[in-house]
C-alpha positions in Angstrom: -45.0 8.5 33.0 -47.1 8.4 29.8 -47.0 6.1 26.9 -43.7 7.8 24.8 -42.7 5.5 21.8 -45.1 7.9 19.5 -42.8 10.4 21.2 -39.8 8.5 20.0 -40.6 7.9 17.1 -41.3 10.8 15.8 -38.0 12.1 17.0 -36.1 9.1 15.5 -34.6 10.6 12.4 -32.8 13.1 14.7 -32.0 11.7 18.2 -28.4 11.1 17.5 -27.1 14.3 16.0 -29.3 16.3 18.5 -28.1 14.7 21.3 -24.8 14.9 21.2 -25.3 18.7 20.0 -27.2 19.1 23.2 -24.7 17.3 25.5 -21.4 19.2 23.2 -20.5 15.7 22.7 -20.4 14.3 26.2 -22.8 11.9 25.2 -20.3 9.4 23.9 -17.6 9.7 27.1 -21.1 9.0 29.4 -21.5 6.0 27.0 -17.9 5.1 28.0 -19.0 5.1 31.8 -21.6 3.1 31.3 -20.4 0.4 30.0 -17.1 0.6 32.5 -19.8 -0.3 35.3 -20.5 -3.9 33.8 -17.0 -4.8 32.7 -16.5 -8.8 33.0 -20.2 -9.5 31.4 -20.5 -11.8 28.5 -24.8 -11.9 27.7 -25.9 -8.4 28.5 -29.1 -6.8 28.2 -29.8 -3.2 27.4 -33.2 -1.7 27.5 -34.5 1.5 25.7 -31.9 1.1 23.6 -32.6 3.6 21.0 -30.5 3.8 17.4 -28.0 1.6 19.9 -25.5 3.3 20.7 -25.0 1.4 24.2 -25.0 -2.0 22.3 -22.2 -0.5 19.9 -19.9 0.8 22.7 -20.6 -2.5 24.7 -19.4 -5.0 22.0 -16.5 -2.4 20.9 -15.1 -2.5 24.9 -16.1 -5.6 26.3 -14.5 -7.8 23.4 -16.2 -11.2 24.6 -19.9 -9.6 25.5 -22.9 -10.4 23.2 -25.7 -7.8 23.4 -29.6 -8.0 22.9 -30.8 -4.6 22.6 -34.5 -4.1 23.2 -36.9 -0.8 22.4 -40.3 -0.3 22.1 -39.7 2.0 19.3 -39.8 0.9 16.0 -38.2 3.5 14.4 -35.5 4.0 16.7 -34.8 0.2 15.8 -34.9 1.3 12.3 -32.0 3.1 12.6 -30.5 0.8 14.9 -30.6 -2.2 12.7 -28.8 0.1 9.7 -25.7 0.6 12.4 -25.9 -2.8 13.6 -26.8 -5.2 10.9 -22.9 -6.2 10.2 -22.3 -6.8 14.1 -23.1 -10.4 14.7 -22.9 -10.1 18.5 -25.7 -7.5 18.9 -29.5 -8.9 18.6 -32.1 -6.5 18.1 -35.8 -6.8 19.2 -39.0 -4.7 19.9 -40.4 -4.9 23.4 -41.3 -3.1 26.5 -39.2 -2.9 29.9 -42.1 -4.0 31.9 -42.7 -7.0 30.2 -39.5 -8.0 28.8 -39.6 -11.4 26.4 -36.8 -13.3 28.0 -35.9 -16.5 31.0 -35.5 -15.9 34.7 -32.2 -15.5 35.6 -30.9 -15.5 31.8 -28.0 -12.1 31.6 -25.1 -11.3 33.2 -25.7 -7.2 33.2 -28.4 -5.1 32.1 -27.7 -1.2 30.9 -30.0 1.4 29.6 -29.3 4.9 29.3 -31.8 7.9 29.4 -34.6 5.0 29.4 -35.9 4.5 32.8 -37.8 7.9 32.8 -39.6 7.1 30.3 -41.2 3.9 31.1 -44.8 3.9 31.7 -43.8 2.3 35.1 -40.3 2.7 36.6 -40.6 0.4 39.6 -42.1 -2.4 37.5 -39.5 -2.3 34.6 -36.7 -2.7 37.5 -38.2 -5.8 38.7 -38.5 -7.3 35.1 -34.8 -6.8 35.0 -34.5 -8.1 38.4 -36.1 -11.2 37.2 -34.1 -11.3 33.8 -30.7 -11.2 35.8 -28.7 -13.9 36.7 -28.1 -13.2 40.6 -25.2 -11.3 41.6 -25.8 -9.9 38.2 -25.7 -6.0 37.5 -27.9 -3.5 36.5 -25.8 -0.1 35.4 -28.6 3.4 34.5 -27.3 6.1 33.0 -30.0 9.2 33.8 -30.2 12.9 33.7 -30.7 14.9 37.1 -30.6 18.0 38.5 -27.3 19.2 40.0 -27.3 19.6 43.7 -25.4 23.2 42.9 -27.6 25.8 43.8 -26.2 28.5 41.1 -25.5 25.7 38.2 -29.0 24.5 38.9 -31.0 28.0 37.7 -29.0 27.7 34.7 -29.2 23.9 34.2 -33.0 24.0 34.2 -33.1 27.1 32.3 -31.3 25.5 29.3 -33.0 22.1 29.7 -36.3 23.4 30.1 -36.4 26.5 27.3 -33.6 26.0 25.3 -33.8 22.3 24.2 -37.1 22.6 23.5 -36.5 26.1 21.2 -33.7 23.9 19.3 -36.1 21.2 18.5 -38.8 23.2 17.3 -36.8 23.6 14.3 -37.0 19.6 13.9 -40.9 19.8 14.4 -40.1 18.6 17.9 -40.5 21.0 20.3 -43.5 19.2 21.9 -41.6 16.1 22.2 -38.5 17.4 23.6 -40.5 19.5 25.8 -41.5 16.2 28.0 -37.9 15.1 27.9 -37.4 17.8 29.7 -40.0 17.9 31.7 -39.5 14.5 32.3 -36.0 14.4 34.2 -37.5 17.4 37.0 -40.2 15.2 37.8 -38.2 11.8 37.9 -37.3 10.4 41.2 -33.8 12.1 41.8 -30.6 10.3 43.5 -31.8 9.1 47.1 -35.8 8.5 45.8 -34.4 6.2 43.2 -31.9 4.2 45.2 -35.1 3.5 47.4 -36.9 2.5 44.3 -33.7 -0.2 43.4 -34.0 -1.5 46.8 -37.8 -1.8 46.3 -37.2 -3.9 43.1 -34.7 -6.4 45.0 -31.0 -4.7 43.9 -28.5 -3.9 46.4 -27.0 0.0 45.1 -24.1 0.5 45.0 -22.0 3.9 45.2 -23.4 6.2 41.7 -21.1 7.9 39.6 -21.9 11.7 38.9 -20.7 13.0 36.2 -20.5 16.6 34.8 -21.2 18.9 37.6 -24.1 16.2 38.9 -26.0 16.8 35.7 -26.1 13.1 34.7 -25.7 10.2 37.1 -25.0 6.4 37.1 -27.1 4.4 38.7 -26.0 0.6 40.1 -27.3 -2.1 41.3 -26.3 -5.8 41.9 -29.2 -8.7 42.2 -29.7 -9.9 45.3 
């Protein structure tokens, strides 16, 4: 995958409202999900983590968790400070998945939701949370992929690959929402990515699909 925090940046200012537009307001109930999978975590990670919404939902449901949110973006963590700056249990800090700034061993869980497509090297950023988690601790990805349906899937494509693309033109992002599109096709879908969680050391565990098999949880538990 290329480079994308240009990519996000640029599309900062508008990542929120578009995507729950996109996903008719799903994205907040996949959120939900998400953060069910690491229930009983106190220090938890989440990478990509965008305007942080994860880290919001995490620290709103899991009443004892304290959450360091990291993101190469520094816009998106612009926008994330502005939501987060009066929520003492969320840390914020600028970094990559690959190389991630933090102890051997040091978190319970780790999350991160419509992140791992985008990093510039997918098997390497699940070892560096390998390494990060304590063992027996979790990892929990929350990913777009194509339904196994072979009518929805025509139609899936259709509106991921034209229409989200047309909508964010009128943003001045139709380039960039053009590769997040792209993007989830050419991503290593359900049983090529559980090989890629065994490859980084993580035992998988059963995934959750959710709305007709158009996005998919991801688990893994250190070994």
């Amino acid at each position: 995958m290329p480079e994308t925090t240009s990519l996000f940046n640029k599309i900062a200012k508008h990542y929120d409202s578009l995507n729950t537009f996109f996903s008719f307001g799903m994205d907040k109930i996949w959120r939900k999900k998400l953060v069910e999978q690491i229930r009983g975590s106190s220090l938890i990670l989440d990478i990509a983590t965008g305007t942080g919404e994860v880290a919001l939902e995490t620290v709103k449901k899991l009443q004892n968790s304290e959450v360091i949110g990291i993101d190469p973006s520094g816009q998106m963590l612009r926008f994330a400070k502005k939501k987060c700056e009066s929520i003492k249990k969320i840390t914020l800090v600028q970094g990559y998945a690959e190389n991630l700034p933090f102890r051997n061993d040091e978190f319970d869980a780790i999350t991160i939701a419509f992140g791992i497509r985008n990093t510039v090297n997918p098997l390497e950023s699940l070892r560096e949370m390998n390494r990060v988690l304590k063992p027996g601790g979790k990892v929990a990805i929350l990913e777009f992929t194509i339904p196994k349906n072979k009518v929805f899937a025509p139609v899936y494509l259709f509106y991921f690959k034209k229409f989200l693309p047309f909508i964010g033109s009128f943003f001045g992002n139709k380039k960039e929402y053009k590769y997040l599109s792209d993007s989830t096709s050419e991503f290593p879908q359900r049983e090529k990515f559980l090989k890629i969680l065994k490859e980084a050391q993580f035992m998988p565990q059963e995934s959750v699909e959710l709305m007709i098999g158009t996005v998919i949880i991801y688990t893994g538990i250190k070994k």
